[in-house]
VOTI-115189 format. One record per residue: residue in one letter; x, y, z of N, C-alpha, C, O in turn; chain. Coordinates in steps of 0.1 Angstrom, whole numbers, plus 5000, padded with zeros to 4 digits. Example, Ala and Ser with C-alpha at 12.3 -4.5 7.8 and 13.67 -1.06 7.14 Angstrom:
<sites>
   residuo    n_u    n_v    n_w   ca_u   ca_v   ca_w    c_u    c_v    c_w    o_u    o_v    o_w   cadena
         a   5132   4943   5078   5123   4955   5078   5132   4967   5078   5142   4967   5085        A
         s   5128   4978   5071   5137   4989   5071   5129   5000   5079   5134   5011   5080        A
</sites>
This chain:
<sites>
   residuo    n_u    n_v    n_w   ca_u   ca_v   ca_w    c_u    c_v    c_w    o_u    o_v    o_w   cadena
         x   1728   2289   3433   1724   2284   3420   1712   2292   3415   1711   2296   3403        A
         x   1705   2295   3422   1690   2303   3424   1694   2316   3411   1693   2318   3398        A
         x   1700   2323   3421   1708   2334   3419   1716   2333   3404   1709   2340   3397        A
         x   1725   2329   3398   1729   2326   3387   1720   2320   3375   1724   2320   3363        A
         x   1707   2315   3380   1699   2313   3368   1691   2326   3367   1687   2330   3355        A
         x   1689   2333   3378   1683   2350   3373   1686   2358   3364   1682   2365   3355        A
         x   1700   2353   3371   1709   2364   3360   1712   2363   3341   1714   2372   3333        A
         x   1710   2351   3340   1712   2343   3329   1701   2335   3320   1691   2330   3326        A
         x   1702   2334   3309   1691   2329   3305   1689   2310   3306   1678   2305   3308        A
         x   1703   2301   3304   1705   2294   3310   1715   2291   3318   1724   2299   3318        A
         x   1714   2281   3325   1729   2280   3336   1737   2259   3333   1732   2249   3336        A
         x   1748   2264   3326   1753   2245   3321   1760   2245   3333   1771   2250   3334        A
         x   1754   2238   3343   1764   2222   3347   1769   2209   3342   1763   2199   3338        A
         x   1783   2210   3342   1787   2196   3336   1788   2188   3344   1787   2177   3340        A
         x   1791   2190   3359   1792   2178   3365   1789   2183   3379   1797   2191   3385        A
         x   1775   2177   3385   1774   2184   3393   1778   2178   3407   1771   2182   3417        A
         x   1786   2171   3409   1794   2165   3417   1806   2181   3426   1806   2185   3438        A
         x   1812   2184   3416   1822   2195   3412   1814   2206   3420   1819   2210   3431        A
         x   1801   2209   3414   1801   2225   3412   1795   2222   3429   1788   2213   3433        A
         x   1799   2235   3435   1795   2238   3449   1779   2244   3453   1775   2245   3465        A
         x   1772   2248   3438   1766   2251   3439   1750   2245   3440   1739   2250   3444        A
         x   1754   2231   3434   1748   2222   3434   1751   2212   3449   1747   2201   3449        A
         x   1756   2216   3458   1753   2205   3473   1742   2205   3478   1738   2194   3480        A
         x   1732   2215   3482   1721   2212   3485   1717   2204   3478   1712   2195   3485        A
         x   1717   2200   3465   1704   2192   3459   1713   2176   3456   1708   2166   3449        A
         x   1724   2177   3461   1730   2163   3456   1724   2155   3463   1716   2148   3456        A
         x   1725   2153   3481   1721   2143   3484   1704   2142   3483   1699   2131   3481        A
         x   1698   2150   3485   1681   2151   3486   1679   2145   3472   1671   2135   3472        A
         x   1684   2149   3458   1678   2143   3443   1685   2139   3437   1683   2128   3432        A
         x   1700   2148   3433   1704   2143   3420   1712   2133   3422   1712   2127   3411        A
         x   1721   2125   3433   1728   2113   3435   1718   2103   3436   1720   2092   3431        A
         x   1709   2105   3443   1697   2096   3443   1695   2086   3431   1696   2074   3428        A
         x   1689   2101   3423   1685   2093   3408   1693   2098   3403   1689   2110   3400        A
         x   1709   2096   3399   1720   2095   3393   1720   2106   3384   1721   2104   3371        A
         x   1719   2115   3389   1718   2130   3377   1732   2131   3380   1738   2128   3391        A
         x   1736   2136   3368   1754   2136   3365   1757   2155   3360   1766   2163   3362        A
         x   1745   2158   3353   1749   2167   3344   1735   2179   3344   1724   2173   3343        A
         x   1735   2190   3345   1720   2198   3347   1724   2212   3333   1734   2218   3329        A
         x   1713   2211   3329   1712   2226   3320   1697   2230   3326   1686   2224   3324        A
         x   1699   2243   3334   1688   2249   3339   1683   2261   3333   1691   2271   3332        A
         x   1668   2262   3328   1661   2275   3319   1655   2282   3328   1644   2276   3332        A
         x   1657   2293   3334   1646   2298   3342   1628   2309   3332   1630   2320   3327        A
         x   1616   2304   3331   1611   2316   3322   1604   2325   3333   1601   2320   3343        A
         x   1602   2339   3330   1605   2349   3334   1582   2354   3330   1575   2351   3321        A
         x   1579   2362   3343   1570   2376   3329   1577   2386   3338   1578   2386   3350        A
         x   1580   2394   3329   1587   2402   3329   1597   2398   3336   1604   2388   3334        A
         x   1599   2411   3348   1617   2407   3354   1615   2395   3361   1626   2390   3364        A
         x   1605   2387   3366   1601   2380   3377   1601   2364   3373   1593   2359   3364        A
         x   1612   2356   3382   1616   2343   3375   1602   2335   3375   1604   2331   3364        A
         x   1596   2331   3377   1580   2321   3376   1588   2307   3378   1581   2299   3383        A
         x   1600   2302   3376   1598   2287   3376   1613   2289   3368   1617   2299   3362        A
         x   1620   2274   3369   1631   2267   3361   1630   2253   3353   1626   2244   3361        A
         x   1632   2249   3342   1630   2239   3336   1646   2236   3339   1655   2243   3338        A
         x   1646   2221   3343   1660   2213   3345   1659   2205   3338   1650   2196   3339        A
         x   1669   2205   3326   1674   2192   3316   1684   2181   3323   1696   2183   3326        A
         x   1679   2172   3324   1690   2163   3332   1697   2158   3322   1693   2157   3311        A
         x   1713   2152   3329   1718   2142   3323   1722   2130   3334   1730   2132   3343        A
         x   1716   2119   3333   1722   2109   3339   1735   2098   3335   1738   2094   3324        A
         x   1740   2095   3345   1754   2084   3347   1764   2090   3345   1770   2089   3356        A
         x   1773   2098   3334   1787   2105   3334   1786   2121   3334   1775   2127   3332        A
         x   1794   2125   3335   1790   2140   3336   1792   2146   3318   1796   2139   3309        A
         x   1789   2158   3316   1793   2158   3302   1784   2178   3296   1774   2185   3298        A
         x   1797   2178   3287   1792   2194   3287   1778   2193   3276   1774   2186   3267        A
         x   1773   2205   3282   1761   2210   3271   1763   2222   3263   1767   2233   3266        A
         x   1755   2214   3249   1764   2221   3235   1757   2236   3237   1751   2240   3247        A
         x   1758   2243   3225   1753   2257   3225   1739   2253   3221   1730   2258   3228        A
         x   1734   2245   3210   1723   2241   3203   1710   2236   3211   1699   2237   3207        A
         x   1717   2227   3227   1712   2219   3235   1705   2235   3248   1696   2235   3257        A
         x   1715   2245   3244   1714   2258   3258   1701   2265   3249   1690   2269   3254        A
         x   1705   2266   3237   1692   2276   3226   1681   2271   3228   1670   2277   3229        A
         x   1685   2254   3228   1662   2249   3231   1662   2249   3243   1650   2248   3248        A
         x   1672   2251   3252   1662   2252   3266   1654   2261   3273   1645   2262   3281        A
         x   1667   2273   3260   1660   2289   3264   1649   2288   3258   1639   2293   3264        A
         x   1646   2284   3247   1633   2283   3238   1619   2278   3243   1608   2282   3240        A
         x   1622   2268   3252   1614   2260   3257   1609   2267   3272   1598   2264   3276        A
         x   1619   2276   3280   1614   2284   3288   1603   2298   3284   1594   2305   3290        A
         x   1608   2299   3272   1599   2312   3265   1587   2309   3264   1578   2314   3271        A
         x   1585   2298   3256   1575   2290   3256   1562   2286   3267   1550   2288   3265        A
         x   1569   2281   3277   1562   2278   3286   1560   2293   3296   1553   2293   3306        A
         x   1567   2304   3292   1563   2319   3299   1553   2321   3293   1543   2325   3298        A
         x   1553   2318   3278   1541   2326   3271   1530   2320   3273   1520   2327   3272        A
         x   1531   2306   3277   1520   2300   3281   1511   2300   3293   1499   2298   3294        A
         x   1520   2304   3304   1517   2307   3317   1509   2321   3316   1499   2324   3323        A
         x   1516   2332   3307   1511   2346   3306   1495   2343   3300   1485   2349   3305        A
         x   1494   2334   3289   1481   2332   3285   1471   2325   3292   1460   2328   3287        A
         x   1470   2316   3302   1466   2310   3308   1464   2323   3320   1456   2331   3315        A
         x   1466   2327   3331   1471   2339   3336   1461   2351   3329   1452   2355   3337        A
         x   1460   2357   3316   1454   2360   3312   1435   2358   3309   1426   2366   3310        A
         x   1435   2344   3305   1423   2339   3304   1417   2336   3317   1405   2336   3317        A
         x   1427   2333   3331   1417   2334   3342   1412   2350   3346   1401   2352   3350        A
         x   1424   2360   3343   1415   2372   3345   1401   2374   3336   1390   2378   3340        A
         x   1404   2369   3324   1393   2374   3321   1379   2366   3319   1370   2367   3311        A
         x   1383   2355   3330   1373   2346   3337   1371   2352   3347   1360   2348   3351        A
         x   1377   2361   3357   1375   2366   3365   1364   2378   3365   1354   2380   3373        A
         x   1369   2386   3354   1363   2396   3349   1343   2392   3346   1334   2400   3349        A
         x   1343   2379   3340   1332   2377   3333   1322   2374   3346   1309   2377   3346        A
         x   1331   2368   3358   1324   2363   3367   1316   2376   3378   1305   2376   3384        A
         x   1326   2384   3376   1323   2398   3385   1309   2406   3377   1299   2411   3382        A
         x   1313   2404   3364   1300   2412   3355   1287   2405   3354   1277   2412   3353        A
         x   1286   2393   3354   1277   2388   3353   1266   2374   3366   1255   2369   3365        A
         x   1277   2374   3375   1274   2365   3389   1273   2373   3403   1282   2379   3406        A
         x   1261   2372   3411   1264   2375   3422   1271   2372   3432   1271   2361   3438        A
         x   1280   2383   3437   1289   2376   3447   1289   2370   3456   1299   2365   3459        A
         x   1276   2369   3465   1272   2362   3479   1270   2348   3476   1277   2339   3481        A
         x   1259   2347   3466   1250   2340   3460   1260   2330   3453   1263   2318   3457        A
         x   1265   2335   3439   1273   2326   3426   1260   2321   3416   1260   2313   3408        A
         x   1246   2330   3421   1235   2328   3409   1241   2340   3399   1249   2348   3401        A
         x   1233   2337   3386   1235   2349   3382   1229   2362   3384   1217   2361   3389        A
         x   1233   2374   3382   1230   2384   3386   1218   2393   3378   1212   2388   3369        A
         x   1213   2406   3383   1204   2411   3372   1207   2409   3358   1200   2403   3350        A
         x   1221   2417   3353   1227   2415   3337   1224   2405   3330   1217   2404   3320        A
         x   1230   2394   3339   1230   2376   3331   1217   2376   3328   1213   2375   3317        A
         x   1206   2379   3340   1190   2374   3343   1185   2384   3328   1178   2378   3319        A
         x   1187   2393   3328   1181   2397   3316   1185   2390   3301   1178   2387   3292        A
         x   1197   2388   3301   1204   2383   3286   1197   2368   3285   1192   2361   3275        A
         x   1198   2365   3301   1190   2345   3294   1178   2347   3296   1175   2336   3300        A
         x   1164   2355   3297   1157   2361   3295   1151   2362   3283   1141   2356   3278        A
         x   1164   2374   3278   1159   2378   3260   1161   2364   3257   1151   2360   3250        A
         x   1169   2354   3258   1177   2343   3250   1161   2334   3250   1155   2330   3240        A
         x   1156   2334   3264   1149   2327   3265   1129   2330   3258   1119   2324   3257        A
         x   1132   2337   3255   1119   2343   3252   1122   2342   3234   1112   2339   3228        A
         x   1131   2343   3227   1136   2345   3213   1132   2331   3209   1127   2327   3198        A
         x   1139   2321   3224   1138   2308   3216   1125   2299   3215   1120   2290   3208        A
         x   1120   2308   3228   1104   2302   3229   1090   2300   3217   1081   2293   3214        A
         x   1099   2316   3212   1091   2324   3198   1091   2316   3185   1084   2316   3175        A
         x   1103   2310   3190   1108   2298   3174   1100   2285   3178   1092   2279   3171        A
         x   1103   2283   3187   1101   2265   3192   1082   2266   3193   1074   2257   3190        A
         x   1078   2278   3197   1065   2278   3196   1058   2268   3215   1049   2261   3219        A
         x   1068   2274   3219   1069   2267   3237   1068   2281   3244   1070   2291   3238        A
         x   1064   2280   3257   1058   2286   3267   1073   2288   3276   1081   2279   3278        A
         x   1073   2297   3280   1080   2301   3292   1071   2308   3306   1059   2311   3307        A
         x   1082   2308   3317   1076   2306   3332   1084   2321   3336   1096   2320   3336        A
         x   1081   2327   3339   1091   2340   3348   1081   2337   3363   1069   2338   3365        A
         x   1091   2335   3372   1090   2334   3387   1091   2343   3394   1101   2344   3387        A
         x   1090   2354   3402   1093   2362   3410   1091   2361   3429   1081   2361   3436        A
         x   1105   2361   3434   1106   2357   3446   1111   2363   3455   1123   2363   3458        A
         x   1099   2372   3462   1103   2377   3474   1104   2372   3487   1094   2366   3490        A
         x   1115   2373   3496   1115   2370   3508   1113   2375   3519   1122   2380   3526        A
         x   1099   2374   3524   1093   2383   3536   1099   2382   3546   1104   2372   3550        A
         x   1100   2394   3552   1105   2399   3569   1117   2395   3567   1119   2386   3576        A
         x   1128   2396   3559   1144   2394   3555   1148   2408   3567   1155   2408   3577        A
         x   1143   2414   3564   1146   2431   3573   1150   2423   3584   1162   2421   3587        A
         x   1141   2420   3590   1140   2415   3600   1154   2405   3609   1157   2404   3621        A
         x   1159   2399   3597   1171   2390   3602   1183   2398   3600   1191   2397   3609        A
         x   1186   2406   3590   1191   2413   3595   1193   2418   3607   1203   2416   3614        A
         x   1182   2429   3610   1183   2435   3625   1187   2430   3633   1197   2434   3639        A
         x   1177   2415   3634   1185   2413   3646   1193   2399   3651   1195   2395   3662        A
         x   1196   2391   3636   1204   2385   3642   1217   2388   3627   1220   2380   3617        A
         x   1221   2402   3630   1229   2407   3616   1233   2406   3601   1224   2408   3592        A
         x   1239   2404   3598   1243   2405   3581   1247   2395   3582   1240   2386   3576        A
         x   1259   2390   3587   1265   2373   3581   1251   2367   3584   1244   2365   3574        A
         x   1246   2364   3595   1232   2355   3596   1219   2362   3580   1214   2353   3573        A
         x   1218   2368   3578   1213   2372   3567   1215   2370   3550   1206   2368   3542        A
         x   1230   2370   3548   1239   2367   3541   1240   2350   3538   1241   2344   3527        A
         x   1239   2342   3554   1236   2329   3550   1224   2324   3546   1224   2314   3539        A
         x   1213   2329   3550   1200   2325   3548   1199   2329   3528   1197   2320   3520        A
         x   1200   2342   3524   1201   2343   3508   1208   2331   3501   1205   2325   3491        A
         x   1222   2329   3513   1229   2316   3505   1225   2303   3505   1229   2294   3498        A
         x   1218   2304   3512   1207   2291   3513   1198   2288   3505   1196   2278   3499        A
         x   1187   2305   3507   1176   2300   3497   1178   2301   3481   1169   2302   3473        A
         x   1196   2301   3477   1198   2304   3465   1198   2288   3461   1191   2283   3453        A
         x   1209   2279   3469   1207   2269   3470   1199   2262   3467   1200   2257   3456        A
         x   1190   2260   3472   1173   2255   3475   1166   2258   3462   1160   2249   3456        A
         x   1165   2270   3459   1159   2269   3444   1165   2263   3433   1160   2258   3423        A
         x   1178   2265   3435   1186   2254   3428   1182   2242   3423   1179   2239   3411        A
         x   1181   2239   3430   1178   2224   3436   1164   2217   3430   1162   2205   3426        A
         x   1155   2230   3430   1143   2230   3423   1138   2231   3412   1127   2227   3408        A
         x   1147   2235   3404   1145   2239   3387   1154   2227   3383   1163   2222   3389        A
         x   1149   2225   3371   1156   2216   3362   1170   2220   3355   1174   2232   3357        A
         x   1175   2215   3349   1190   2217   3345   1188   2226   3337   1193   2236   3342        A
         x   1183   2228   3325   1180   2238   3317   1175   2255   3323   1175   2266   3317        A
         x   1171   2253   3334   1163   2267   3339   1174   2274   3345   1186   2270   3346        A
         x   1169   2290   3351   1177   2300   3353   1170   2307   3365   1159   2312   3366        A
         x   1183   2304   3376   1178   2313   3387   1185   2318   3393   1194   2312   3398        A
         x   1181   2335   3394   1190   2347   3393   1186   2355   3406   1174   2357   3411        A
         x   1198   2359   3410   1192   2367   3421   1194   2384   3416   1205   2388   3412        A
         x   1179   2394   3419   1183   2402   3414   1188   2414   3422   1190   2426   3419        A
         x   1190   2408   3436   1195   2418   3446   1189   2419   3457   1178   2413   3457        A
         x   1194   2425   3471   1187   2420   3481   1184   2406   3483   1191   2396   3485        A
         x   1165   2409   3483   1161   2395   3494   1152   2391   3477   1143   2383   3478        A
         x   1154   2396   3467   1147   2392   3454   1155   2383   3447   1166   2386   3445        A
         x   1151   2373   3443   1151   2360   3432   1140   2358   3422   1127   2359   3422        A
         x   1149   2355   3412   1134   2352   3400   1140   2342   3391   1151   2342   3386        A
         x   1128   2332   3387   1133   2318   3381   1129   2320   3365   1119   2326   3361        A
         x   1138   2315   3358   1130   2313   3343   1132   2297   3341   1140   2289   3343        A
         x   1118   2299   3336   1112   2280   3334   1114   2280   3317   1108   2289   3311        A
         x   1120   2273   3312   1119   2275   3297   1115   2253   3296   1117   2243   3303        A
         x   1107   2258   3283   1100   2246   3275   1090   2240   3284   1089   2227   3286        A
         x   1082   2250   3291   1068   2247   3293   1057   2244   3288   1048   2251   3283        A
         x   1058   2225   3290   1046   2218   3280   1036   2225   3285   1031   2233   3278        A
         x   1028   2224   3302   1020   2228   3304   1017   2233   3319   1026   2231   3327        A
         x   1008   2238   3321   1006   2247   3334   1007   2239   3347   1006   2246   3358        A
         x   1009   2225   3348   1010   2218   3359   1026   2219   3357   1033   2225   3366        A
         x   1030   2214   3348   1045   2216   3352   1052   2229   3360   1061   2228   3369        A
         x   1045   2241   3355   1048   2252   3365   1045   2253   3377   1053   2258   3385        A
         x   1032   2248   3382   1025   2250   3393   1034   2236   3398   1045   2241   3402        A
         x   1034   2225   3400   1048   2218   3403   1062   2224   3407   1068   2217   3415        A
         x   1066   2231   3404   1082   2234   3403   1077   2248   3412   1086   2255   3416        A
         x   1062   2252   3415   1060   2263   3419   1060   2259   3437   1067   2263   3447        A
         x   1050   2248   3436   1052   2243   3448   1059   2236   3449   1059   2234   3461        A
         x   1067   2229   3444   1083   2227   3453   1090   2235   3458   1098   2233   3467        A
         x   1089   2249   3451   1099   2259   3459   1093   2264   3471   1098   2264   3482        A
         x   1080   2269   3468   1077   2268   3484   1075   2260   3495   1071   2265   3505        A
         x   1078   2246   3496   1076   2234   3498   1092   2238   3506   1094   2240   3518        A
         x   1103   2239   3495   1117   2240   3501   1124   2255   3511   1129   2257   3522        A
         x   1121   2261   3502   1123   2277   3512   1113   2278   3521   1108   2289   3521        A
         x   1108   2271   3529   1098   2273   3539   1104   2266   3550   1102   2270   3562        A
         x   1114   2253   3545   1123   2243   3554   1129   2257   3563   1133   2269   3559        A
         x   1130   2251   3579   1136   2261   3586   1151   2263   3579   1154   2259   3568        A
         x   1156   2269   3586   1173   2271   3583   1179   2275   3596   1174   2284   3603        A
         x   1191   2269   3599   1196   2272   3617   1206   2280   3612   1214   2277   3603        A
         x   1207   2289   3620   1217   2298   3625   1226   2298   3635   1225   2308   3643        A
         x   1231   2293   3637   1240   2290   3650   1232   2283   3660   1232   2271   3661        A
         x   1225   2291   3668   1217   2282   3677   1198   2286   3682   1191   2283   3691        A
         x   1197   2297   3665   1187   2302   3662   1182   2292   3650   1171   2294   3644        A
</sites>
């Protein structure tokens, strides 16, 4: 059956009792729920089948007209072109993600950190509000590498990406700009306690040990 819808754009069963092609699927579905009659659309990208749309007919068996074969093929095109766009828009959700997010991390990266930056500084200029640039280095990182290697290293960044997370408010932005560097933007800074707050909570939180296996 497989095979014959490849080749074709649809495939009419009138009675699938009859066709031999249809036994695998009698007792498992179509006698079950009383399917009598199948018009199958396979849509395609390019040569490669993606899927079949099955028009059922239930209780008597009965042919399918030419009019009934035209919307099924229509209806597979349809849903190819849909899959192709869909398909499409995750690449280039993929794309956006690679350019602008770190991959260990999932903060944003230097690129992003500059653009919400400018964004953030343009809007400060209007609103007549204060912004915060953070800068965060992580001493003796060398160090875990050496000697308890890169994945162990690898998780600790993923951690302390976390953690500052966790620290900034929903509106704020925190970016890692490589290596063992992070840097926060604080936007709509009423006043200098609010910074010094969100300052010491992150050292408050990245200071929390973090276990490594059994380090």
């Amino acid at each position: 059956l497989f095979k014959a819808l490849q080749e074709t754009r649809t495939t009419a069963v009138s009675d699938v009792g009859g066709d031999t092609r249809m036994q695998g699927l009698l007792k498992e579905y179509l006698r079950p729920n009383n399917v009598a009659a199948v018009l199958g659309a396979p849509f395609r990208q390019g040569q490669r089948v993606r899927g079949v749309i099955f028009h059922e007919h239930t209780g008597a068996s009965r042919e399918w007209t030419r009019d009934e074969a035209s919307f099924a093929s229509s209806l597979a095109d349809f849903v190819a072109l849909a899959i192709t766009a869909s398909d499409r828009r995750q690449a280039e959700e993929r794309f956006r993600q690679l350019a602008n997010y770190d991959r260990l991390t999932g903060l944003p990266n230097r690129a992003l950190f500059m653009d919400r930056l400018t964004q953030a500084l343009s809007k400060a200029r209007r609103s007549k509000q204060n912004v915060a640039l953070l800068f965060i280095d992580v001493d003796r990182f060398k160090n875990i590498n050496d000697s308890l290697g890169h994945h162990s290293g690898d998780t600790v960044l993923r951690t302390i990406g976390k953690r500052l997370l966790a620290c900034v408010r929903a509106g704020d932005t925190v970016a890692r700009l490589g290596g063992d560097e992070f840097t926060v933007i604080l936007e709509e800074c009423q006043n200098l306690e609010t910074i010094t707050t969100i300052c010491e909570r992150i050292l408050e939180s990245v200071t929390e040990p973090i276990l490594l296996g059994e380090t």
